[in-house]
C-alpha positions as CSV (number, residue, x, y, z in Angstrom):
1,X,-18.7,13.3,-13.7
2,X,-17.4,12.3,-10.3
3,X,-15.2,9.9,-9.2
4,X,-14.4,9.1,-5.5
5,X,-11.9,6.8,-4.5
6,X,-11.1,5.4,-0.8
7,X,-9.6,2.7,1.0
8,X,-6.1,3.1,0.5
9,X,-3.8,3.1,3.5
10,X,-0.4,2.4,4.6
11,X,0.2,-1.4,4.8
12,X,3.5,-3.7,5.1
13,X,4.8,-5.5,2.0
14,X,2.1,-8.9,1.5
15,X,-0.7,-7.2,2.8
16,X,-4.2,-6.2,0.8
17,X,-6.3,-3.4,0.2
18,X,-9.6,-3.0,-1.4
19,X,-9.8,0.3,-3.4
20,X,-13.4,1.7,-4.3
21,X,-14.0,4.3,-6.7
22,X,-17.7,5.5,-6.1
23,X,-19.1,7.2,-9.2
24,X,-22.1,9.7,-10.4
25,X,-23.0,11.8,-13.4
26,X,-22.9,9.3,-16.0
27,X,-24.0,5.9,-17.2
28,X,-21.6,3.8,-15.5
29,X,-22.9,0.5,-16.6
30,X,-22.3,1.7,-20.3
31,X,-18.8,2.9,-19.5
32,X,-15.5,1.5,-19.7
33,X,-13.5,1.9,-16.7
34,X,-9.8,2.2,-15.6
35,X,-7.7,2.4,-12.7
36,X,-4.2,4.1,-12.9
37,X,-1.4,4.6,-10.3
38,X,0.7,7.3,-9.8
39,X,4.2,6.9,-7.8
40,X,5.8,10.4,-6.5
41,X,8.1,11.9,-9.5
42,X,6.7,9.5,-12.2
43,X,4.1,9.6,-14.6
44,X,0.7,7.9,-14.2
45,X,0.8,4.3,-14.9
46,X,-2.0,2.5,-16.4
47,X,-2.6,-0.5,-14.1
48,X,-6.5,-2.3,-15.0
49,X,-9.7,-2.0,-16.8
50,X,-12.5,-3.7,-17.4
51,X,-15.3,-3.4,-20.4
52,X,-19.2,-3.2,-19.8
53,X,-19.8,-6.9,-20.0
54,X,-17.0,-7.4,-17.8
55,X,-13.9,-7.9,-19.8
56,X,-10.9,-7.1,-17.7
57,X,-7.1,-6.4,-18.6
58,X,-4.0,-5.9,-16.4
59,X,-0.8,-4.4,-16.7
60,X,1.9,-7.7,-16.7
61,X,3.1,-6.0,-13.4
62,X,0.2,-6.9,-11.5
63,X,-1.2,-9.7,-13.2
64,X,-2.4,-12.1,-10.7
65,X,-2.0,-9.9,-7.4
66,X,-4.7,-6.9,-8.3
67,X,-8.5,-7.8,-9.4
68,X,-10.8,-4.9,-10.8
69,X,-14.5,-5.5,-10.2
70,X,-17.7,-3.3,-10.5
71,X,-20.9,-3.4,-9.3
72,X,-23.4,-1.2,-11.7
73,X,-26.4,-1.3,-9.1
74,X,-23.7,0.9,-6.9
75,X,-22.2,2.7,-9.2
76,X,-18.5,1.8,-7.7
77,X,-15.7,-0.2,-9.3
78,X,-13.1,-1.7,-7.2
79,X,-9.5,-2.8,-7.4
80,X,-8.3,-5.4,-4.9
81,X,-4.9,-5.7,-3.9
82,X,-3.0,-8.5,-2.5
83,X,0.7,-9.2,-2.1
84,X,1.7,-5.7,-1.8
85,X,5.1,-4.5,-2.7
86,X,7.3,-1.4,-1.5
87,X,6.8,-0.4,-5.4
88,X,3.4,-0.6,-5.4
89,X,3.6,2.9,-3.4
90,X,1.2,5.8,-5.2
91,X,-1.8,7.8,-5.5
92,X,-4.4,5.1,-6.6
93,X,-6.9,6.9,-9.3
94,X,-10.1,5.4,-11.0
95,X,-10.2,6.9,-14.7
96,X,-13.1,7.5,-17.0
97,X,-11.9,8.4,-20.0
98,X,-9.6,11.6,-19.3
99,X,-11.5,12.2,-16.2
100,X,-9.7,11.1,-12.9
101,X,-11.1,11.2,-9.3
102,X,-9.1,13.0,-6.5
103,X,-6.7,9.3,-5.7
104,X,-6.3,7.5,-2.8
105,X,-2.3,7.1,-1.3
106,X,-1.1,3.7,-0.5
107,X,1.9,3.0,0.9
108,X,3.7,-0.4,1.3
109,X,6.4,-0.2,3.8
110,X,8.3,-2.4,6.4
């Protein structure tokens, strides 16, 4: 199993990013996927996920400002984020399962 995730970044409070979480080493059409966050001192945070036929769910907190997607010819799921906040700030993970790629930092700040 590997999971690579980019696009994070340091942006100011409103702003977007576009997370991608590039996968191999399984059947990732068959296979329910998660993202999770991970602010400095906490614990990790569920945030999204979203089913094989496309189902998603969201954490209250982020209902209505971060999307997941996937595309199964690529192998990649995705987590768009829009109207950032300061405590949105934290290593962004894609999760299979118990498995967890390496993270990507964002940082909202003013």
């Amino acid at each position: 199993v590997k999971l690579v995730e980019s696009g994070g970044g340091e942006v100011q409070p409103g702003e977007s990013l576009r997370l991608s979480c590039e996968t191999s080493g399984f059947d990732f059409a068959n296979t329910y996927m998660r993202w999770v966050r991970q602010a400095s001192g906490l614990g990790p945070q569920w945030l999204a996920a979203i089913d094989v036929d496309g189902t998603t769910d969201y954490l209250n907190d982020v209902k209505g400002r971060f999307f997941i997607s996937r595309d199964n010819k690529k192998n990649t799921l995705y987590l768009q984020l829009n109207d950032l906040k300061t405590e949105d700030t934290a290593i962004y993970y894609c999760a299979k399962g118990s498995d967890r790629g390496q993270g990507t930092q964002v940082t909202v700040s003013s």
